[in-house]
KEDREN-224046 format. One record per residue: residue number from 0; residue in three letters; z negated, x negated, y of N, C-alpha, C in turn; chain. Coordinates in steps of 0.1 Angstrom, whole numbers. Example, Ala and Ser with C-alpha at 12.3 -4.5 7.8 and 13.67 -1.06 7.14 Angstrom:
# residues 2
@resi 0; resn Ala; n.up -78; n.east -132; n.north -57; ca.up -78; ca.east -123; ca.north -45; c.up -78; c.east -132; c.north -33; chain A
@resi 1; resn Ser; n.up -71; n.east -128; n.north -22; ca.up -71; ca.east -137; ca.north -11; c.up -79; c.east -129; c.north 0; chain A
END
This chain:
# residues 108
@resi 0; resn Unk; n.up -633; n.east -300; n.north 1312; ca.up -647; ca.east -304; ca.north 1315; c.up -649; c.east -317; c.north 1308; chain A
@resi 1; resn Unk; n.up -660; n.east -325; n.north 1316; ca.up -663; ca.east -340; ca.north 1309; c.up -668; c.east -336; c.north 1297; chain A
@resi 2; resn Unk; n.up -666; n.east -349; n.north 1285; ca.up -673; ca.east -347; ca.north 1277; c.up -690; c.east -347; c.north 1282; chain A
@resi 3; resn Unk; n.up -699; n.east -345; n.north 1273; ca.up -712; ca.east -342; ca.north 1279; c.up -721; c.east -332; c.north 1292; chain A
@resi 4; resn Unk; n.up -708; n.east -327; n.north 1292; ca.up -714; ca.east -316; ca.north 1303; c.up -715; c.east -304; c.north 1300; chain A
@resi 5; resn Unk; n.up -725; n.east -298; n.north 1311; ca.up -734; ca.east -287; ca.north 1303; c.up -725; c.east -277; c.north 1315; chain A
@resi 6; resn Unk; n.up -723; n.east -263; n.north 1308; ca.up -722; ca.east -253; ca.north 1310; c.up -726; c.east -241; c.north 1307; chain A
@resi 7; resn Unk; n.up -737; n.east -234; n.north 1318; ca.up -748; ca.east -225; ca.north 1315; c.up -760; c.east -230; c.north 1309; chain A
@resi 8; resn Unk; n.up -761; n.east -228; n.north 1299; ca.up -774; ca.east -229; ca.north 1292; c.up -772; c.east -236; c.north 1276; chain A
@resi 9; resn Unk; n.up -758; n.east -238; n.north 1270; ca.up -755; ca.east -249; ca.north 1257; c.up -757; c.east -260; c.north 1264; chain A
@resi 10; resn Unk; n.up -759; n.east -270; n.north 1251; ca.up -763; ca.east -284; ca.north 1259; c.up -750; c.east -294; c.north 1246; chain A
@resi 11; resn Unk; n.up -743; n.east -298; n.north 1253; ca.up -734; ca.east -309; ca.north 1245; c.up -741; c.east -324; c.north 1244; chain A
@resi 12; resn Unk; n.up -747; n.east -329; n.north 1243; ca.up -755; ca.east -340; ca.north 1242; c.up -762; c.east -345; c.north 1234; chain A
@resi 13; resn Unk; n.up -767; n.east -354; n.north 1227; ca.up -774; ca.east -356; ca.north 1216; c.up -795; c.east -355; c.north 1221; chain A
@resi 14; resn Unk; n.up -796; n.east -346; n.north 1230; ca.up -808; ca.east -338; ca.north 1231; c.up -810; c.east -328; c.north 1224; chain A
@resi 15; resn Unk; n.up -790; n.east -322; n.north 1220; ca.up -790; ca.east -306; ca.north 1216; c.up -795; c.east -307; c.north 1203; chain A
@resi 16; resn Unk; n.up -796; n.east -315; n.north 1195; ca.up -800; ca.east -321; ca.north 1180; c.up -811; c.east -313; c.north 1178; chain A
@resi 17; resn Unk; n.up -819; n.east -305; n.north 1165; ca.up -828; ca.east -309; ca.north 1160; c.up -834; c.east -316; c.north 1154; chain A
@resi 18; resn Unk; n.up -843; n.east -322; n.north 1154; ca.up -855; ca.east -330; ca.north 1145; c.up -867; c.east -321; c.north 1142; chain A
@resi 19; resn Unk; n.up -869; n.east -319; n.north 1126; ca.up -882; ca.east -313; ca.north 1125; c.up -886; c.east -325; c.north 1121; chain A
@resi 20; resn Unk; n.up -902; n.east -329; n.north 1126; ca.up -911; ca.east -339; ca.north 1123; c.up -920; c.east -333; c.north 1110; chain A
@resi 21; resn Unk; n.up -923; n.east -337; n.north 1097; ca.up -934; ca.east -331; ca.north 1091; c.up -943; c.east -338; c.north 1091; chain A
@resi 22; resn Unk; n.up -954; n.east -333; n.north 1097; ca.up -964; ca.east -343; ca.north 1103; c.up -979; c.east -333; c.north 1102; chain A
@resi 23; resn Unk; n.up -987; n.east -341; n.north 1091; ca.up -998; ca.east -335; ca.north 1084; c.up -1008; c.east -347; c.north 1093; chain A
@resi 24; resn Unk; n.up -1019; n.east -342; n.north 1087; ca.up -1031; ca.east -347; ca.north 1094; c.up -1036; c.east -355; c.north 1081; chain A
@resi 25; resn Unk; n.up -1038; n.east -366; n.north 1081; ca.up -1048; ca.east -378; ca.north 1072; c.up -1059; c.east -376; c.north 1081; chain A
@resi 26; resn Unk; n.up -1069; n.east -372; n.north 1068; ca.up -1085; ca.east -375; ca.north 1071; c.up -1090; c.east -386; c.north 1062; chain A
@resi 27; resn Unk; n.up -1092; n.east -393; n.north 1067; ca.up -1103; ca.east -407; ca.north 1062; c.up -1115; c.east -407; c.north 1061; chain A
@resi 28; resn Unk; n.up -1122; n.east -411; n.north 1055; ca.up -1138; ca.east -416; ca.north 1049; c.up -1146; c.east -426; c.north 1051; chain A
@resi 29; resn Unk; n.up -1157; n.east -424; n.north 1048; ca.up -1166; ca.east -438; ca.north 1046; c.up -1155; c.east -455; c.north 1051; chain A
@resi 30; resn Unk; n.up -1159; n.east -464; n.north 1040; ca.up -1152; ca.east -474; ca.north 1044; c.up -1137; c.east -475; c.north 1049; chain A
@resi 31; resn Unk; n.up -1126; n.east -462; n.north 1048; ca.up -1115; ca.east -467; ca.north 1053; c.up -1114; c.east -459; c.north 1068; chain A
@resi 32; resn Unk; n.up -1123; n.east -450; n.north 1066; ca.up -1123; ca.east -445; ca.north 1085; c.up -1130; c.east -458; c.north 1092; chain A
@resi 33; resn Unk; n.up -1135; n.east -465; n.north 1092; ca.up -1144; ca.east -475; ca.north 1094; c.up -1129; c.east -487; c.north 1096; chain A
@resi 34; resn Unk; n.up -1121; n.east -490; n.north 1089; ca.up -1111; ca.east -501; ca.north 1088; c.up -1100; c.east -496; c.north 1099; chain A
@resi 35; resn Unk; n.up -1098; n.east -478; n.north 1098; ca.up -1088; ca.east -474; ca.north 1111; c.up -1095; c.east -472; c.north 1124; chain A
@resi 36; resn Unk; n.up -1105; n.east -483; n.north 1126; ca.up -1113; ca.east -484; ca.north 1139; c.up -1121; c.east -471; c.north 1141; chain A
@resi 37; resn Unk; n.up -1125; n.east -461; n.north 1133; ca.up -1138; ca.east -449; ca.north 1135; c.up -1131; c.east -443; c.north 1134; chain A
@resi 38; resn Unk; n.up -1117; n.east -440; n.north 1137; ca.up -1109; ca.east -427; ca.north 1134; c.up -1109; c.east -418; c.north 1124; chain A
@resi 39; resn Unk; n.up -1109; n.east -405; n.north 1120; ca.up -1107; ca.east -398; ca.north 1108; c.up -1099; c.east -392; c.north 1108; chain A
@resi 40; resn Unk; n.up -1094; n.east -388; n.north 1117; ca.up -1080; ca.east -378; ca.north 1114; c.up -1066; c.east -386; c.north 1123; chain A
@resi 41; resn Unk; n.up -1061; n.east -384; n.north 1116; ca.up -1044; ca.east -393; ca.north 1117; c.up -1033; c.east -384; c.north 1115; chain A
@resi 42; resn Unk; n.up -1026; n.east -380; n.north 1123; ca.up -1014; ca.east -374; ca.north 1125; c.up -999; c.east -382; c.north 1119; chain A
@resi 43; resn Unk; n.up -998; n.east -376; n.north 1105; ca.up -987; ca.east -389; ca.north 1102; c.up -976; c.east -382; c.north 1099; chain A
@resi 44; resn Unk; n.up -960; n.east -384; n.north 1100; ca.up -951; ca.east -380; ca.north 1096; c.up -947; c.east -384; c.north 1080; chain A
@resi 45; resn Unk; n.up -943; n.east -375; n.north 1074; ca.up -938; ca.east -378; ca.north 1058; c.up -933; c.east -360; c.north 1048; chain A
@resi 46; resn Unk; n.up -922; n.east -366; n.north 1040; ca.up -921; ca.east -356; ca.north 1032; c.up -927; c.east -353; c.north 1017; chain A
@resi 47; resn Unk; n.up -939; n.east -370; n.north 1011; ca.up -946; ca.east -366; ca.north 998; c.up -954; c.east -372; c.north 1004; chain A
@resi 48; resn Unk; n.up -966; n.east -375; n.north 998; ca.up -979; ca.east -379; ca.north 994; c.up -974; c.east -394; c.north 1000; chain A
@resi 49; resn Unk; n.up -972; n.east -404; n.north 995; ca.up -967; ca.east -417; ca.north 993; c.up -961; c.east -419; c.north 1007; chain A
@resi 50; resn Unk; n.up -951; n.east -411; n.north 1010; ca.up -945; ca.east -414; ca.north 1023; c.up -955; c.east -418; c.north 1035; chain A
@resi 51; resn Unk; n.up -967; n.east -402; n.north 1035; ca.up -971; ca.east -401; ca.north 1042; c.up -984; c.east -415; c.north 1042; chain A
@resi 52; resn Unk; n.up -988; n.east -421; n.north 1032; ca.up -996; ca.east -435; ca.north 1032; c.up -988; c.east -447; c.north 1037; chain A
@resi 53; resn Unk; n.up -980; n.east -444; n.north 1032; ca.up -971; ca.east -454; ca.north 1036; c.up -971; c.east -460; c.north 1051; chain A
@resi 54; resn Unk; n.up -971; n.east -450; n.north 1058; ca.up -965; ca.east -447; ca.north 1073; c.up -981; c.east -449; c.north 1077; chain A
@resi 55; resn Unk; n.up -991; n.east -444; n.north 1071; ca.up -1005; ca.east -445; ca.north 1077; c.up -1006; c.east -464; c.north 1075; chain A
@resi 56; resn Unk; n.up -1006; n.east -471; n.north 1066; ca.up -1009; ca.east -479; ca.north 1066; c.up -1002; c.east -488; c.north 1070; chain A
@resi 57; resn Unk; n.up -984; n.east -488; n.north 1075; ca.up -980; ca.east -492; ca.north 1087; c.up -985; c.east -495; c.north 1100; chain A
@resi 58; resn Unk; n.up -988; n.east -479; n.north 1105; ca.up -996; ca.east -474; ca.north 1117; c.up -1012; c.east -483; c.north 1119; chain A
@resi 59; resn Unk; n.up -1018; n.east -485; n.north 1107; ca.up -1034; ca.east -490; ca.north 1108; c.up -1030; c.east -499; c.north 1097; chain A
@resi 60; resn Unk; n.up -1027; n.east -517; n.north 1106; ca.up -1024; ca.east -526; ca.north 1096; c.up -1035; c.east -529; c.north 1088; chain A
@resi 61; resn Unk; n.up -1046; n.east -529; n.north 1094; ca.up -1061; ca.east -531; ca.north 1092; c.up -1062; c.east -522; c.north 1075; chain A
@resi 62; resn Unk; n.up -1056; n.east -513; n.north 1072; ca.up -1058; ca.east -506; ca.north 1060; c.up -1048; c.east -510; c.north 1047; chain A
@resi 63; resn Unk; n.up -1040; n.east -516; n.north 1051; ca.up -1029; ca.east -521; ca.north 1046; c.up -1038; c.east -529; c.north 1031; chain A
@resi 64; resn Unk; n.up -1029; n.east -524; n.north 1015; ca.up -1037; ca.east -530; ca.north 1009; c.up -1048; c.east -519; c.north 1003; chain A
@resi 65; resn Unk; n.up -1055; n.east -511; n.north 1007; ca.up -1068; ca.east -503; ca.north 1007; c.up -1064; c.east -492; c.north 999; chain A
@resi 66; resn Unk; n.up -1053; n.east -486; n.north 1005; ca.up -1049; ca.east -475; ca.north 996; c.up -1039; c.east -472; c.north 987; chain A
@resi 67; resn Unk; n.up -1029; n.east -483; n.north 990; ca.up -1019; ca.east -485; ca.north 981; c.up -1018; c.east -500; c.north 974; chain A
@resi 68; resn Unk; n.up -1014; n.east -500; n.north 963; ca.up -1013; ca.east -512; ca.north 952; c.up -997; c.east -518; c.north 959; chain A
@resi 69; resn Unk; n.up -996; n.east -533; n.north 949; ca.up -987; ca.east -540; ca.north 959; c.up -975; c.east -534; c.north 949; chain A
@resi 70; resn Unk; n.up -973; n.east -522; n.north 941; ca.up -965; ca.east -513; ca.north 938; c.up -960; c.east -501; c.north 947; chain A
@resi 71; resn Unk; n.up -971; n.east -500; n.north 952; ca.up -966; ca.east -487; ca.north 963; c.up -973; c.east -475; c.north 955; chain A
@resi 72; resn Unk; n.up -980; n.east -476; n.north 948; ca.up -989; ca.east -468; ca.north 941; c.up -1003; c.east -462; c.north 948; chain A
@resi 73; resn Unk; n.up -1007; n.east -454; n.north 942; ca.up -1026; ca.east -450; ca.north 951; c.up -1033; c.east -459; c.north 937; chain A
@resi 74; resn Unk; n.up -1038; n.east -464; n.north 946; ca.up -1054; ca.east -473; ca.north 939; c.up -1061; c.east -465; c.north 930; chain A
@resi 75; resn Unk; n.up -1064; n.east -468; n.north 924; ca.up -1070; ca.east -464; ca.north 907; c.up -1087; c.east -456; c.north 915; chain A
@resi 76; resn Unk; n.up -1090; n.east -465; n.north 927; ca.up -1107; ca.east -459; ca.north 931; c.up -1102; c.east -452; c.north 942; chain A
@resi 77; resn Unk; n.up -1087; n.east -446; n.north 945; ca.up -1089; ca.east -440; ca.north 957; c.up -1082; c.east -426; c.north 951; chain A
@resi 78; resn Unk; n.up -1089; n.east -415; n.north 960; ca.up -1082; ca.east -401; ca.north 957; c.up -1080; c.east -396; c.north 967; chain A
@resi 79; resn Unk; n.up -1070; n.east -386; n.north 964; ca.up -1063; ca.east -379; ca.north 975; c.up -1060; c.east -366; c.north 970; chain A
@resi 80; resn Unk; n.up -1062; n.east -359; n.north 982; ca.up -1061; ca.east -345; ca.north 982; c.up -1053; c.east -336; c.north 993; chain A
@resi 81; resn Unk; n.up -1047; n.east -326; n.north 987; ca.up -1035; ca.east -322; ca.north 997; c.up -1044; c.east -306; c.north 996; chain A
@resi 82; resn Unk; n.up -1047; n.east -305; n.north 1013; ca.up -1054; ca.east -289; ca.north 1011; c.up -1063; c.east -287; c.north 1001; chain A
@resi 83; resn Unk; n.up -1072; n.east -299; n.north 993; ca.up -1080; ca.east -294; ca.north 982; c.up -1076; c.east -297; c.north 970; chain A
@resi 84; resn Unk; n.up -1068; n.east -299; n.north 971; ca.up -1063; ca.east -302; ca.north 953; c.up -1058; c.east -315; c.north 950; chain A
@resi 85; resn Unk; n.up -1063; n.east -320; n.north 943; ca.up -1058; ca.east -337; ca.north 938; c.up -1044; c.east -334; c.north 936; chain A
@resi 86; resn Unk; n.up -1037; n.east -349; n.north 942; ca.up -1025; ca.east -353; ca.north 940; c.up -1018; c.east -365; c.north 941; chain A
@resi 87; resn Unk; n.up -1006; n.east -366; n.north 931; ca.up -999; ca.east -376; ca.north 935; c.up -991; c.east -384; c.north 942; chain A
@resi 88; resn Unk; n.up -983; n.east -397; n.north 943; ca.up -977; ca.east -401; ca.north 948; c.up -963; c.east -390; c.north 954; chain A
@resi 89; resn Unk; n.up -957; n.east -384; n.north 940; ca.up -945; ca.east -374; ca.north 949; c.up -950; c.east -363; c.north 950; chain A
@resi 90; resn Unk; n.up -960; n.east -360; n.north 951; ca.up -964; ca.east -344; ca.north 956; c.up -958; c.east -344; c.north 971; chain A
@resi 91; resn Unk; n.up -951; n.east -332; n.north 972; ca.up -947; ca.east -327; ca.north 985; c.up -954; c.east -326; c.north 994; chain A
@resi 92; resn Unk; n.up -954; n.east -324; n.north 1005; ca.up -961; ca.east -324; ca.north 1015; c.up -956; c.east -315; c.north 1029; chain A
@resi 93; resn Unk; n.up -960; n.east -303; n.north 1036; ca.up -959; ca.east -296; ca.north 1045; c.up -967; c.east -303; c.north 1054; chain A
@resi 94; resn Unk; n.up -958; n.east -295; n.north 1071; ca.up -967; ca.east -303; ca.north 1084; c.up -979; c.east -295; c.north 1084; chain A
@resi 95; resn Unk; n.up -979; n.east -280; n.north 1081; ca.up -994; ca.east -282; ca.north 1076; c.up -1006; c.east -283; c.north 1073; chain A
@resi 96; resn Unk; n.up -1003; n.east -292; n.north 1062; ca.up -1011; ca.east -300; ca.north 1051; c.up -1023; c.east -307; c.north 1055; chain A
@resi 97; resn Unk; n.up -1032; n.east -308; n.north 1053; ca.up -1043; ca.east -317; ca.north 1052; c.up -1046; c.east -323; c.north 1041; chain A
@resi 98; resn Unk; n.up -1042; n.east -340; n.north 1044; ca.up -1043; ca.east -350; ca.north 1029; c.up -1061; c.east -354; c.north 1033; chain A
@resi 99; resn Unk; n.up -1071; n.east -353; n.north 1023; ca.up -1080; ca.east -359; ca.north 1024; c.up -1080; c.east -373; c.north 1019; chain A
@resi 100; resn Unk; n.up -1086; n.east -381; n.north 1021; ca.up -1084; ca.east -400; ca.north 1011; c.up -1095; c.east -397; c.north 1011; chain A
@resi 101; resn Unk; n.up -1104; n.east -400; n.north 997; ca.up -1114; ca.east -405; ca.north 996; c.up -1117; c.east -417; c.north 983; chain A
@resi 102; resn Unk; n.up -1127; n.east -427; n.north 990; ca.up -1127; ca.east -438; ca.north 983; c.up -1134; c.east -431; c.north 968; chain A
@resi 103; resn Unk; n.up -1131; n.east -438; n.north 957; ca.up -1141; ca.east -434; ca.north 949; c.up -1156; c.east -438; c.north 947; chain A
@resi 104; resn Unk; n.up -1168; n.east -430; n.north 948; ca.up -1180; ca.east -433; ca.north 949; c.up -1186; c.east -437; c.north 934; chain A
@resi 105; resn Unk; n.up -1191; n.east -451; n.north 930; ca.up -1198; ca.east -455; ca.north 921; c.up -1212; c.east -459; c.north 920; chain A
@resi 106; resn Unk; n.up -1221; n.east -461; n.north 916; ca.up -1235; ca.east -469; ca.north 915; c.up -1239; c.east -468; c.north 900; chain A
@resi 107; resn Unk; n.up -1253; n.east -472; n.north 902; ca.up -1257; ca.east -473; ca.north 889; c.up -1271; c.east -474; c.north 893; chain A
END
């Protein structure tokens, strides 16, 4: 039989592959839902915290800058939250997950 040919129901072809995507939802706020054009929730693929910004601010050049330092760090006035609970750069991350970003609020 040719290479690539199917017999029955196995599949020889690089369709037969898996990919699991981990792909959590980014909720945005105030001024940076406002920068990803009104959007708040963003479907992003990643396996920490950092990945998954990474790829958001790829995806929305417009934010680029906003949430990460030109280290690759989270911004000193921005927080983030996985399912509720503050976290960092390598905090893991499940598909999931819900990362909240929020700017930090100041006045006086």
């Amino acid at each position: 039989m040719a290479a690539g040919a199917r017999t029955g129901n196995s599949r020889t072809d690089d369709l037969s592959r898996t990919y699991t995507a981990r792909v959590c939802v980014v909720r945005l706020r105030g001024p940076l839902k406002q920068l990803a054009g009104g959007e708040a929730d963003h479907p992003i693929d990643g396996a920490t915290v950092v990945e998954v910004l990474r790829e958001l601010e790829r995806s929305r050049p417009a934010l680029d800058g906003w949430i990460l330092d030109e280290r690759g760090l989270i911004r000193r006035h921005i927080n983030v939250f996985v399912n509720g609970e503050q976290e960092r750069e390598d905090s893991q991350v499940e598909p999931s997950d819900r990362i909240d970003i929020l700017p930090a609020i100041s006045g006086g």
